[in-house]
NUVEX-926067 format. One line per 4 residues: number of its first residue (from 1); for each residue x, y, z of N, C-alpha, C. Coordinates in nm, 3 decimals, decimal comma. Example, Ala and Ser with C-alpha at 12.3 -4.5 7.8 and 13.67 -1.06 7.14 Angstrom:
1 = 1,319:-0,569:0,780:1,230:-0,450:0,780:1,320:-0,330:0,780; 1,285:-0,225:0,708:1,367:-0,106:0,714:1,290:0,003:0,787
***
This chain:
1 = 21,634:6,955:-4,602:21,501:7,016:-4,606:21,496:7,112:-4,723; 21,399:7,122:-4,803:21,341:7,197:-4,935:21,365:7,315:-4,885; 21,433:7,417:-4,950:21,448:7,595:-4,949:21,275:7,620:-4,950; 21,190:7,581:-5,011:21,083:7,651:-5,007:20,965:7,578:-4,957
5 = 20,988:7,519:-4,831:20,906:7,443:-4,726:20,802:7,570:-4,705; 20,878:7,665:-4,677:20,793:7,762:-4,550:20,778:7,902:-4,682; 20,626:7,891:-4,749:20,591:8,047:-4,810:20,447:8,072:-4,778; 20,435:8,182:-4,822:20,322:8,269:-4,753:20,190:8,201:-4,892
9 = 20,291:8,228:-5,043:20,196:8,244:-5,168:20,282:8,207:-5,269; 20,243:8,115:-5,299:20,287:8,105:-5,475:20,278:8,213:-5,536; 20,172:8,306:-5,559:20,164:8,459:-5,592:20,263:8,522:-5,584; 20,310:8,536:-5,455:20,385:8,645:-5,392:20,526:8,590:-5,426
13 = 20,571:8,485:-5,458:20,676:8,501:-5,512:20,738:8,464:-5,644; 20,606:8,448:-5,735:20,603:8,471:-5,866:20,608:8,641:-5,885; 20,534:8,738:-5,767:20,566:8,869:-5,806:20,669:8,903:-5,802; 20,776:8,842:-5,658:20,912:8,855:-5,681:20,989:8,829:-5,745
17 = 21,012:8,723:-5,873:21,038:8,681:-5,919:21,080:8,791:-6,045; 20,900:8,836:-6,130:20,884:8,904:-6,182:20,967:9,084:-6,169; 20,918:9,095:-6,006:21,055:9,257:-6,023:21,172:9,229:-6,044; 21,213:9,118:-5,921:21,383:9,101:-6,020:21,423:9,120:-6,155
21 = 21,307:9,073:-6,249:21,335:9,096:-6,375:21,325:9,237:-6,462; 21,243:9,308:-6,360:21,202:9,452:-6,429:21,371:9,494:-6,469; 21,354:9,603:-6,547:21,473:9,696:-6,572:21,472:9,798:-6,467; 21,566:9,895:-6,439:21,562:9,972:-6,334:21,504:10,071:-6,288
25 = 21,434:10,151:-6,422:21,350:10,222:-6,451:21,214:10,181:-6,361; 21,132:10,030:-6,400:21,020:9,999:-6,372:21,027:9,966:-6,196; 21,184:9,950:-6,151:21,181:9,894:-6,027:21,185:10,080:-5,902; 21,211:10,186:-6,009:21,163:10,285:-5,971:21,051:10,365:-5,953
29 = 20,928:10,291:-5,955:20,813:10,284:-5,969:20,765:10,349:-5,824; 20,652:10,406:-5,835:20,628:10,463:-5,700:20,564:10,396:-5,586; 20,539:10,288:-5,624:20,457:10,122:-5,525:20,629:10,100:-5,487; 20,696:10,055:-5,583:20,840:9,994:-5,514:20,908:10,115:-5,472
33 = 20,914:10,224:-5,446:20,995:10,312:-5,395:20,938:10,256:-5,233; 20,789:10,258:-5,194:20,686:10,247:-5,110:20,725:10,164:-5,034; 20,757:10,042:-5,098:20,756:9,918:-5,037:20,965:9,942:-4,964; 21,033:9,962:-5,031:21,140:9,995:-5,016:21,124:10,060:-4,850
37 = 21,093:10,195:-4,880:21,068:10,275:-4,784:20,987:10,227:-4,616; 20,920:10,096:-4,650:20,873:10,041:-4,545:20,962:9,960:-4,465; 21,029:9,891:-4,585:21,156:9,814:-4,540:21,265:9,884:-4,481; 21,295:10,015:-4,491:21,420:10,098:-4,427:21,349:10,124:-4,311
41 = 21,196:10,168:-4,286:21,144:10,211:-4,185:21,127:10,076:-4,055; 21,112:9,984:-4,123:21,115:9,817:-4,035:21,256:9,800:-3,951; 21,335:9,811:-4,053:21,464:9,794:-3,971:21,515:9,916:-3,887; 21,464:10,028:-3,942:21,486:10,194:-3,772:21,397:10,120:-3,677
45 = 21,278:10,050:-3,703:21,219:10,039:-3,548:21,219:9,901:-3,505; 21,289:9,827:-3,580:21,348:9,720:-3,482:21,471:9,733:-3,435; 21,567:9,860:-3,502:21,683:9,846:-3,402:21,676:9,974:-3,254; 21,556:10,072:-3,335:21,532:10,123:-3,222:21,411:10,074:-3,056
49 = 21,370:9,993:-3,124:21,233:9,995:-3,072:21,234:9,851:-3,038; 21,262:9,735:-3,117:21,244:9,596:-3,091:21,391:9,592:-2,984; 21,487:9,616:-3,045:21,624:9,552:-2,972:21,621:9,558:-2,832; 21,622:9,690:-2,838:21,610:9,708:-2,622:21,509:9,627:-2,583
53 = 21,382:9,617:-2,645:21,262:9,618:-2,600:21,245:9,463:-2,596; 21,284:9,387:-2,692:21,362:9,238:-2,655:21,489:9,181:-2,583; 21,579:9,263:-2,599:21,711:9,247:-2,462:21,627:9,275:-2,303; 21,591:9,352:-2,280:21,538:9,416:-2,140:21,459:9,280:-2,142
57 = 21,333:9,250:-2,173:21,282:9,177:-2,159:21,324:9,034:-2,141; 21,433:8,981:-2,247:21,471:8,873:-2,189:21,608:8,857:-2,079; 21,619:8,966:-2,048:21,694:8,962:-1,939:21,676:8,983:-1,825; 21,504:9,031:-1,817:21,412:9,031:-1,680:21,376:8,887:-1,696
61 = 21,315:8,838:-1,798:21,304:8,677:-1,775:21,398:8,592:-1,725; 21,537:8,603:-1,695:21,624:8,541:-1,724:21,588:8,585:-1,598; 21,613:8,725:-1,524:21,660:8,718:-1,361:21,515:8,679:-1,245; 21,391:8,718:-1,360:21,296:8,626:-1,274:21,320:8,465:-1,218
65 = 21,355:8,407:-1,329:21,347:8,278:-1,357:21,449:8,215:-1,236; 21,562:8,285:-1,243:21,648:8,266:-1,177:21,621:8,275:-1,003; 21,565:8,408:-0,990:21,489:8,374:-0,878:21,446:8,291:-0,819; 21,372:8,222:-0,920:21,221:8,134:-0,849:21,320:8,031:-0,849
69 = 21,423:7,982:-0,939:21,484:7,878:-0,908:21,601:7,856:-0,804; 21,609:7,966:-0,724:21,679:7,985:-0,622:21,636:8,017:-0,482; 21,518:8,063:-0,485:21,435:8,120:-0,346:21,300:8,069:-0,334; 21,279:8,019:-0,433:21,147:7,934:-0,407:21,130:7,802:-0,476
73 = 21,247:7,733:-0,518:21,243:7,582:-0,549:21,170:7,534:-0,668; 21,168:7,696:-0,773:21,089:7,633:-0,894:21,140:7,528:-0,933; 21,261:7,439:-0,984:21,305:7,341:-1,018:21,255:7,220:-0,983; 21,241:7,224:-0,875:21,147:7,092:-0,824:20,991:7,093:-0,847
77 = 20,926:7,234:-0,914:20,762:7,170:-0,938:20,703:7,074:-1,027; 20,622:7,059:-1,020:20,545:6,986:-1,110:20,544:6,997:-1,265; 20,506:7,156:-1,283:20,521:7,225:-1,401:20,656:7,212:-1,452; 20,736:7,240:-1,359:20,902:7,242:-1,468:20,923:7,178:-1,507
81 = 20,929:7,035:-1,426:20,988:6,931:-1,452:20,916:6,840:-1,507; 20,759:6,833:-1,579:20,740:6,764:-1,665:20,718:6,860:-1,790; 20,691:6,962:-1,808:20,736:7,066:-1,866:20,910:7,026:-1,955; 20,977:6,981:-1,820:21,153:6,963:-1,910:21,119:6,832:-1,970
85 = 21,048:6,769:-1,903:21,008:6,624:-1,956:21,009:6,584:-2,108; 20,895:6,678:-2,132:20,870:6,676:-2,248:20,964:6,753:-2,337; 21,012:6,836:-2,330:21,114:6,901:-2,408:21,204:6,771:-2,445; 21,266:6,730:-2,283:21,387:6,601:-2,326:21,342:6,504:-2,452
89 = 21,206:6,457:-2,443:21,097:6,398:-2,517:21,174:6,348:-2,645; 21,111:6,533:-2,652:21,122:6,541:-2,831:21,261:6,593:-2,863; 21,389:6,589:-2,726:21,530:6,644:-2,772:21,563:6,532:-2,804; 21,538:6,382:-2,760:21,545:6,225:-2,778:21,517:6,204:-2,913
93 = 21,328:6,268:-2,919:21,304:6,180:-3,090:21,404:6,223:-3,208; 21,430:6,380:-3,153:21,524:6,456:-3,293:21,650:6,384:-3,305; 21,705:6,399:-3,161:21,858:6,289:-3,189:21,857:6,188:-3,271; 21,723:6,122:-3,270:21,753:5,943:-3,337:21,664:6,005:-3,446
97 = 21,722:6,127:-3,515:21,663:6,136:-3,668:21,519:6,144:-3,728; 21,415:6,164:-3,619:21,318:6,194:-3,648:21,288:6,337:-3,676; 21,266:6,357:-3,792:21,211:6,498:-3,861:21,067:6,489:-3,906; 20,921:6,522:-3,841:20,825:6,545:-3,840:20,761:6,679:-3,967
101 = 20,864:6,654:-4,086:20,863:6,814:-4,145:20,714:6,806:-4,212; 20,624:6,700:-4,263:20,478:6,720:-4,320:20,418:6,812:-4,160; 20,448:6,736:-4,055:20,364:6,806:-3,914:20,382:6,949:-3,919; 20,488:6,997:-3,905:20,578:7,128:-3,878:20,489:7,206:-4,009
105 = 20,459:7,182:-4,128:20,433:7,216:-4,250:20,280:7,266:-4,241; 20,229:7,159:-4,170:20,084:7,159:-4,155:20,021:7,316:-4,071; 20,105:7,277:-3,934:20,114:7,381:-3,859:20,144:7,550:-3,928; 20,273:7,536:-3,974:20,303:7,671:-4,027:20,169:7,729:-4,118
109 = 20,128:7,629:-4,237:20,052:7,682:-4,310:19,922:7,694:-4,234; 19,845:7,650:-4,156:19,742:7,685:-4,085:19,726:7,789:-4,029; 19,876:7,848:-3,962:19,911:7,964:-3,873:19,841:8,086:-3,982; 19,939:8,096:-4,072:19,917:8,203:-4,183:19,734:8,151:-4,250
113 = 19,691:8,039:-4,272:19,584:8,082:-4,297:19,524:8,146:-4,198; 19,500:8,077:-4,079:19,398:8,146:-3,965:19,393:8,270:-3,953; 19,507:8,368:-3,919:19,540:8,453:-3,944:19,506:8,548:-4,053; 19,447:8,502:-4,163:19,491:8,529:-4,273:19,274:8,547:-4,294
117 = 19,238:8,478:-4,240:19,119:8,461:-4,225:19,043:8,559:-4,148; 19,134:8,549:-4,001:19,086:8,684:-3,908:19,125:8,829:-3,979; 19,214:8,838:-4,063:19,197:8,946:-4,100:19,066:8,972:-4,223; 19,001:8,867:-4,268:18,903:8,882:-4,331:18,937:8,842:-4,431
121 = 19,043:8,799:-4,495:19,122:8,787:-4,629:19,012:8,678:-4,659; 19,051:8,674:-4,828:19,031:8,524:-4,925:19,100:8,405:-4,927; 19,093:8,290:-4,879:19,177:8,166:-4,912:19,139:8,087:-5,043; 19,264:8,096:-5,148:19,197:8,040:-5,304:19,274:7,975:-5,280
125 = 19,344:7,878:-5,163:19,406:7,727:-5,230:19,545:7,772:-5,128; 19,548:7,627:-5,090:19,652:7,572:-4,992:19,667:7,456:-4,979; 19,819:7,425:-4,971:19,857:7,266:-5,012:19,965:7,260:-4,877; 19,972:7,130:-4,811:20,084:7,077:-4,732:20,144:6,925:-4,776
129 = 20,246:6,894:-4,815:20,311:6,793:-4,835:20,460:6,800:-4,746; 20,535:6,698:-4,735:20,619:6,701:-4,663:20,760:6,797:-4,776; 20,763:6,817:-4,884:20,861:6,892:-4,954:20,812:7,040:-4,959; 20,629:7,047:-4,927:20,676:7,223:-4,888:20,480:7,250:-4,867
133 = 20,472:7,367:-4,879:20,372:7,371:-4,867:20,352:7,560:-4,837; 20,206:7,584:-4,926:20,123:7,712:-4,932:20,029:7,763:-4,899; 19,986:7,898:-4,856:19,899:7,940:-4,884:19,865:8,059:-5,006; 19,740:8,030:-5,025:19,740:8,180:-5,156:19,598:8,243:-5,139
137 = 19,683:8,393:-5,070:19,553:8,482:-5,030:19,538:8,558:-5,094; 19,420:8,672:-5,015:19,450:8,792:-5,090:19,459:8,939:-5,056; 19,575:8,888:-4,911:19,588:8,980:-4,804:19,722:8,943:-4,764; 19,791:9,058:-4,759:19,909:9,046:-4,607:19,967:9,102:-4,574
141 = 20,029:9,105:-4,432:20,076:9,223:-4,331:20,191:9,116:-4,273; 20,228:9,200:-4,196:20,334:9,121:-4,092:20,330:9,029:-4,055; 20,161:9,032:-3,976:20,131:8,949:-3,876:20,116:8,801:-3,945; 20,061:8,811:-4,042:20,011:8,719:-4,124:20,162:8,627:-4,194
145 = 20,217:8,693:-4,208:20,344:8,683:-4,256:20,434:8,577:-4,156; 20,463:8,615:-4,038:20,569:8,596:-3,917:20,448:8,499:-3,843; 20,304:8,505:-3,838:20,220:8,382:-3,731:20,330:8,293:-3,716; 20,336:8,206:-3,811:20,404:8,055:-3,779:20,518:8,068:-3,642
149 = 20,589:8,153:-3,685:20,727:8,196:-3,620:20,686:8,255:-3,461; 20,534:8,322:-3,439:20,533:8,416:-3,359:20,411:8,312:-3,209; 20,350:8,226:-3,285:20,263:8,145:-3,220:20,310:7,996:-3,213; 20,351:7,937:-3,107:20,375:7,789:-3,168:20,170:7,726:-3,159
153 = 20,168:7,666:-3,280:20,062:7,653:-3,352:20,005:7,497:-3,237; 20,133:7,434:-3,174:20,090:7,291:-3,165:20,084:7,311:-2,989; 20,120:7,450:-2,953:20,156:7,407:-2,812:20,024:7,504:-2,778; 19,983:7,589:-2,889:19,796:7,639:-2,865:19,706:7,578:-2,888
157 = 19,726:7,443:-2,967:19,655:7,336:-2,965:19,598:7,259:-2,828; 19,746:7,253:-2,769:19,738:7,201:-2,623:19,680:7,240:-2,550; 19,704:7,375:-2,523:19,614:7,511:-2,444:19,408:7,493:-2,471; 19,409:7,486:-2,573:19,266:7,489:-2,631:19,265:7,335:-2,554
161 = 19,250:7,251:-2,561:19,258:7,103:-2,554:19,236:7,068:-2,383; 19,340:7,110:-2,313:19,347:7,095:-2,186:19,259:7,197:-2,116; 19,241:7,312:-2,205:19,177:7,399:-2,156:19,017:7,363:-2,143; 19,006:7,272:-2,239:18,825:7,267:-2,270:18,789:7,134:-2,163
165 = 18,898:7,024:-2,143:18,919:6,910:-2,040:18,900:6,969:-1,886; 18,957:7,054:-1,869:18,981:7,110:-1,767:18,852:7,156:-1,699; 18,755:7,212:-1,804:18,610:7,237:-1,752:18,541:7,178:-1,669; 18,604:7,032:-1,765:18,475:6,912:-1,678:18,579:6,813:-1,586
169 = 18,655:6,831:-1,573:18,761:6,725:-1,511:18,831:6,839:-1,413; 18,892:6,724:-1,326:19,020:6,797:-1,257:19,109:6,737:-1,278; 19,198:6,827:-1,341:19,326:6,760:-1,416:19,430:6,744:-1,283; 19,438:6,791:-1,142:19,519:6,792:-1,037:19,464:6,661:-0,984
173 = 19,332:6,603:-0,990:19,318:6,455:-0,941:19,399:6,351:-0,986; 19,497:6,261:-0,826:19,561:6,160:-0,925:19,520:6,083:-0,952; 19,505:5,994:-1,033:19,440:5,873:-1,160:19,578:5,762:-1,118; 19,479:5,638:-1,118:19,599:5,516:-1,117:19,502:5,420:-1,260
177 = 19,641:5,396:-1,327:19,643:5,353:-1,454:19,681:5,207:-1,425; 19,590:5,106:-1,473:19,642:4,990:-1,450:19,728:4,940:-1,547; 19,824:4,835:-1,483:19,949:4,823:-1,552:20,025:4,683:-1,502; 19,880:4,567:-1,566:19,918:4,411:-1,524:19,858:4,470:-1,376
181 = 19,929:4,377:-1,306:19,960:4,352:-1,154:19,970:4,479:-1,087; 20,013:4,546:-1,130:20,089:4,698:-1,043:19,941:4,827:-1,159; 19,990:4,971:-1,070:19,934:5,050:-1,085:20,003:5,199:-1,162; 20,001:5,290:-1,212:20,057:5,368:-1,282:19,960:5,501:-1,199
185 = 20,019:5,587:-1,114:19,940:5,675:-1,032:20,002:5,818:-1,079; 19,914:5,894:-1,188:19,957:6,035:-1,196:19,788:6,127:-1,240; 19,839:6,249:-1,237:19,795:6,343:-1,246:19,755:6,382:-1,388; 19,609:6,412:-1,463:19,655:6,450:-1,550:19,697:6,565:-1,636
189 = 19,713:6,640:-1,572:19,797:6,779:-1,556:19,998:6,732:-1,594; 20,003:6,645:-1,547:20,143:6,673:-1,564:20,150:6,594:-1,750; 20,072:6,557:-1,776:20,042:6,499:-1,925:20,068:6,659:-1,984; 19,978:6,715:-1,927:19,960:6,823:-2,030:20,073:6,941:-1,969
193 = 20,118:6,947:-1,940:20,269:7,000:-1,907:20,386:6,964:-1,983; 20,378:6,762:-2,002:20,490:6,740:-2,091:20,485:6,766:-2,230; 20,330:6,768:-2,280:20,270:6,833:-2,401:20,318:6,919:-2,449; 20,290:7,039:-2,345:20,308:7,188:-2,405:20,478:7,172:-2,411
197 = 20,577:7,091:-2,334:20,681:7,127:-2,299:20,742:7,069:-2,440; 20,688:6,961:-2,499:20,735:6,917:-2,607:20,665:6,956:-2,755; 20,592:7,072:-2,733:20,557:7,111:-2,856:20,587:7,275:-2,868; 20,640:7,292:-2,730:20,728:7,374:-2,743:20,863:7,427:-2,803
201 = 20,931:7,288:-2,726:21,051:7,244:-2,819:21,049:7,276:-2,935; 20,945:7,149:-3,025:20,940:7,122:-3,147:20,932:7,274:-3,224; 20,794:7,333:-3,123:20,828:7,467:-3,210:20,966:7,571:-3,224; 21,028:7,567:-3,112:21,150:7,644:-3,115:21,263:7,600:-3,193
205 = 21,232:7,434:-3,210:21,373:7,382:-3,292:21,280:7,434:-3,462; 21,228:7,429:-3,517:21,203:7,447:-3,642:21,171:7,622:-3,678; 21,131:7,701:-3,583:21,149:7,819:-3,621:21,301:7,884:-3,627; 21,369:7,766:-3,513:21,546:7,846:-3,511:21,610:7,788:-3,678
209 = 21,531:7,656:-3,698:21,630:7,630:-3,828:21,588:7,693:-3,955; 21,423:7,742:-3,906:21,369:7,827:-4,039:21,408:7,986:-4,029; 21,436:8,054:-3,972:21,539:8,137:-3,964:21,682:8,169:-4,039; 21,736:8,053:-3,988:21,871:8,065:-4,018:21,873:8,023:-4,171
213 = 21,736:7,957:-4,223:21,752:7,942:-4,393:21,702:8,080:-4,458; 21,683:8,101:-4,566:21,598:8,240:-4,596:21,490:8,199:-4,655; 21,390:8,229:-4,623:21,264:8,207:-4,636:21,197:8,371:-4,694; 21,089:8,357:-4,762:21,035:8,452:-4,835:20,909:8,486:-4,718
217 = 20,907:8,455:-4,601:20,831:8,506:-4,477:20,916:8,632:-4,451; 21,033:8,564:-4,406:21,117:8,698:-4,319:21,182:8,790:-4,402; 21,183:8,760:-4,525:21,250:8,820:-4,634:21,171:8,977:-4,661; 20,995:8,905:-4,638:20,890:9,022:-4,712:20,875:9,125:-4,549
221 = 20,925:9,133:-4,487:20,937:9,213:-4,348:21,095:9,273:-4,380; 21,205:9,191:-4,395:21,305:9,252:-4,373:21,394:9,165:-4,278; 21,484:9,060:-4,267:21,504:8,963:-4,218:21,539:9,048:-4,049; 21,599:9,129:-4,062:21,635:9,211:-3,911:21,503:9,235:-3,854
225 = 21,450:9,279:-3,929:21,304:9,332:-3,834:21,237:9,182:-3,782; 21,230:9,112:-3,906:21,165:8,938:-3,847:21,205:8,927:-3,767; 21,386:8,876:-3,728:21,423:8,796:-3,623:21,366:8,841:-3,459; 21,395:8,999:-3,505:21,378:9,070:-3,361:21,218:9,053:-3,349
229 = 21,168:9,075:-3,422:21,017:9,037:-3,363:20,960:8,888:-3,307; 21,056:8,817:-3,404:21,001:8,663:-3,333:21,047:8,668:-3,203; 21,160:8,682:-3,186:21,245:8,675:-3,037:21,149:8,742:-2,937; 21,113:8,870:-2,941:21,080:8,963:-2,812:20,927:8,877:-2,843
233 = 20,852:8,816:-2,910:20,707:8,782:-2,949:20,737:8,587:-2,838; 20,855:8,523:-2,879:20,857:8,430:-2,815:20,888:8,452:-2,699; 20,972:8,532:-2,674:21,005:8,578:-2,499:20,927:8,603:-2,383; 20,821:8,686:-2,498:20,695:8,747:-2,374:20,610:8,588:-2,347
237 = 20,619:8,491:-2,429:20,519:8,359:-2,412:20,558:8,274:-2,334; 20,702:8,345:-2,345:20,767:8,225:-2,201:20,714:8,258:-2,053; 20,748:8,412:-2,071:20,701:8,482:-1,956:20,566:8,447:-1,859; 20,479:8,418:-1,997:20,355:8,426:-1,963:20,335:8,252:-1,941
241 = 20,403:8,187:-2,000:20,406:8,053:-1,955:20,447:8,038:-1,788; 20,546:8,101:-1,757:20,636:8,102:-1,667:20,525:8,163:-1,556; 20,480:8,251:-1,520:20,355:8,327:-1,516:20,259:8,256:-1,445; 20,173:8,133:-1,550:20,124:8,046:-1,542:20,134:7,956:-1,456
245 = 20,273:7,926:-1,440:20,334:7,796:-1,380:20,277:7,841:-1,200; 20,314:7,954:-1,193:20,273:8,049:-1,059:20,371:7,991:-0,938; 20,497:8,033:-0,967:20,548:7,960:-0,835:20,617:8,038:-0,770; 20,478:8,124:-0,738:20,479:8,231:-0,587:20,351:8,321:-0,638
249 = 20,265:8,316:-0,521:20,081:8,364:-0,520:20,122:8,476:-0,551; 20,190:8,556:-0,550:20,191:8,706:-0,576:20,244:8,730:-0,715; 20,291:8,650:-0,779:20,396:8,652:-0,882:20,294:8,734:-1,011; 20,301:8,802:-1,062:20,237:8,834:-1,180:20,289:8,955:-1,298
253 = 20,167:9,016:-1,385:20,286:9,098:-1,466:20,285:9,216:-1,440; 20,183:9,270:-1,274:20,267:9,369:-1,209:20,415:9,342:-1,127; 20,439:9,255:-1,077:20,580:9,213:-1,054:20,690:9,191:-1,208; 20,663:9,161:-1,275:20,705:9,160:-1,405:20,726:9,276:-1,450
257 = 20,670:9,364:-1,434:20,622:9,531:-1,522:20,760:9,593:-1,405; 20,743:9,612:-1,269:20,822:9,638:-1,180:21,004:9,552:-1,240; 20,995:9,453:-1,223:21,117:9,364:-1,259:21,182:9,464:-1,396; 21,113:9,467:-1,490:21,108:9,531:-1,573:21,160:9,650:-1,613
261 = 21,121:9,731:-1,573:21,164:9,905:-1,545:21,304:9,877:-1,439; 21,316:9,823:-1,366:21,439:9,765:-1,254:21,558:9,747:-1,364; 21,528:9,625:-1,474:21,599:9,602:-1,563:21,677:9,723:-1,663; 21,559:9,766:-1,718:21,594:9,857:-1,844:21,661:9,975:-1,751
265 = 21,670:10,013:-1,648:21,687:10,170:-1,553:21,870:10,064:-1,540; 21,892:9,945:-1,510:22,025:9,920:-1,513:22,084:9,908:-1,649; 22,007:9,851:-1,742:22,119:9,847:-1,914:22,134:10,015:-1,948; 22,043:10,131:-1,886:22,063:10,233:-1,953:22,188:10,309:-1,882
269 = 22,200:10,289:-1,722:22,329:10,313:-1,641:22,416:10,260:-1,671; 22,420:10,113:-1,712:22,540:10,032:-1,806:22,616:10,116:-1,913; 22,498:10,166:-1,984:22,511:10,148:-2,123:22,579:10,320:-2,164; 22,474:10,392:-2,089:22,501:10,561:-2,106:22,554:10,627:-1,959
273 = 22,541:10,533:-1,872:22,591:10,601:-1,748:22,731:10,723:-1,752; 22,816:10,640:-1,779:22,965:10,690:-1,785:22,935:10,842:-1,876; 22,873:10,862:-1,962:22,847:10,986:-2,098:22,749:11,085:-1,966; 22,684:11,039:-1,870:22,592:11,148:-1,832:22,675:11,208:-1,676
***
């Protein structure tokens, strides 16, 4: 896969390009002292502020989850298990060498435009091909920056989609699909379960491998501050997926918020107990 699949702007890294080249003098400039200074300040509050605040969190997810799959039989619902369905899906298509990278491309760059749009910005030109693909604004922040990484683009597709079906249909009615002689009897809810479950995937396998390359997204944040933000940003979506799934009427993110404080009150006895 192309080093420069995933950028924000042709701009933006023709400007980088350009400071590398300054002499040291010009790279002491009071904009780059600025920008510097944002970057030291990114990484104090992701190791103060993101780290716990993504550990705690995915380690209340972890003992929710665990729960439900022990005291109330989440494993066997509907949701999980076509939910895993679809994950297996697309863990199948990747094995036998299918790389979807124009799709993945499409997505990323849409993320950052949309985004890029709600903040009011200018779009002068954006290209997707399967060797890489841009946008070129005339705005950007974090958010705009990290979208791709922070939203899976294809599994809010789904959401919008099933969501607008859902109005006029009941997706819990079962449907028999004819099939020759015999009948094909499902729900179409569990369609859109294996959906989200496999564009889930897809999104988690291409943000973990766009990560681990360096990309001029996570680069213009500060690669520490990125990672930790995607993580605690994908964690809370599981949650809220998980959430969704509802498997227990009471379950919500006041039980979550509770779970929560439960969590972080034990890593801090873990962690500082013995010193107090």
């Amino acid at each position: 896969m192309s080093s420069n699949i995933y950028r924000l702007s042709t701009r933006d890294r023709e400007t980088q390009r350009q400071e590398r080249s300054k002499p040291a003098n010009t790279r002491r400039h009071p904009t780059q002292r600025q920008l510097r200074r944002m970057k030291h300040f990114k990484v104090w509050l992701a190791l103060v502020l993101l780290f716990p605040l993504g550990l705690i969190t995915a380690l209340t997810f972890g003992e929710m989850l665990w729960r439900a799959m022990c005291r109330l039989d989440f494993w066997r619902s509907e949701q999980f298990v076509f939910f895993h369905l679809g994950g297996l899906a697309w863990a199948a298509a990747y094995a036998t060498g299918w790389r979807p990278v124009r799709a993945y491309v499409l997505g990323h760059e849409l993320s950052h435009l949309l985004v890029a749009k709600a903040y009011g910005g200018q779009i002068f030109g954006w290209k997707v091909t399967a060797q890489g693909g841009y946008v070129e604004t005339n705005i950007t922040n974090t958010l705009i920056t990290l979208a791709p990484y922070l939203v899976p683009f294809y599994s809010a597709v789904v959401l919008i989609i099933f969501g607008v079906v859902g109005v006029k249909v009941n997706l819990q009615e079962m449907c028999a699909i004819p099939l020759g002689a015999q009948a094909l009897h499902l729900r179409p809810a569990w369609i859109f379960y294996a959906a989200l479950g496999l564009t889930w995937w897809f999104h988690a396998t291409f943000t973990f491998k766009t990560v681990l390359a360096k990309q001029g997204d996570l680069e213009w944040n500060g690669e520490f501050f990125s990672m930790l933000l995607i993580f605690l940003i994908n964690v809370l979506l599981l949650v809220a997926l998980f959430l969704a799934a509802s498997p227990a009427p009471g379950l919500g993110w006041l039980e979550v918020g509770r779970c929560w404080t439960g969590t972080a009150a034990a890593v801090w006895q873990f962690c500082f107990g013995t010193f107090w």
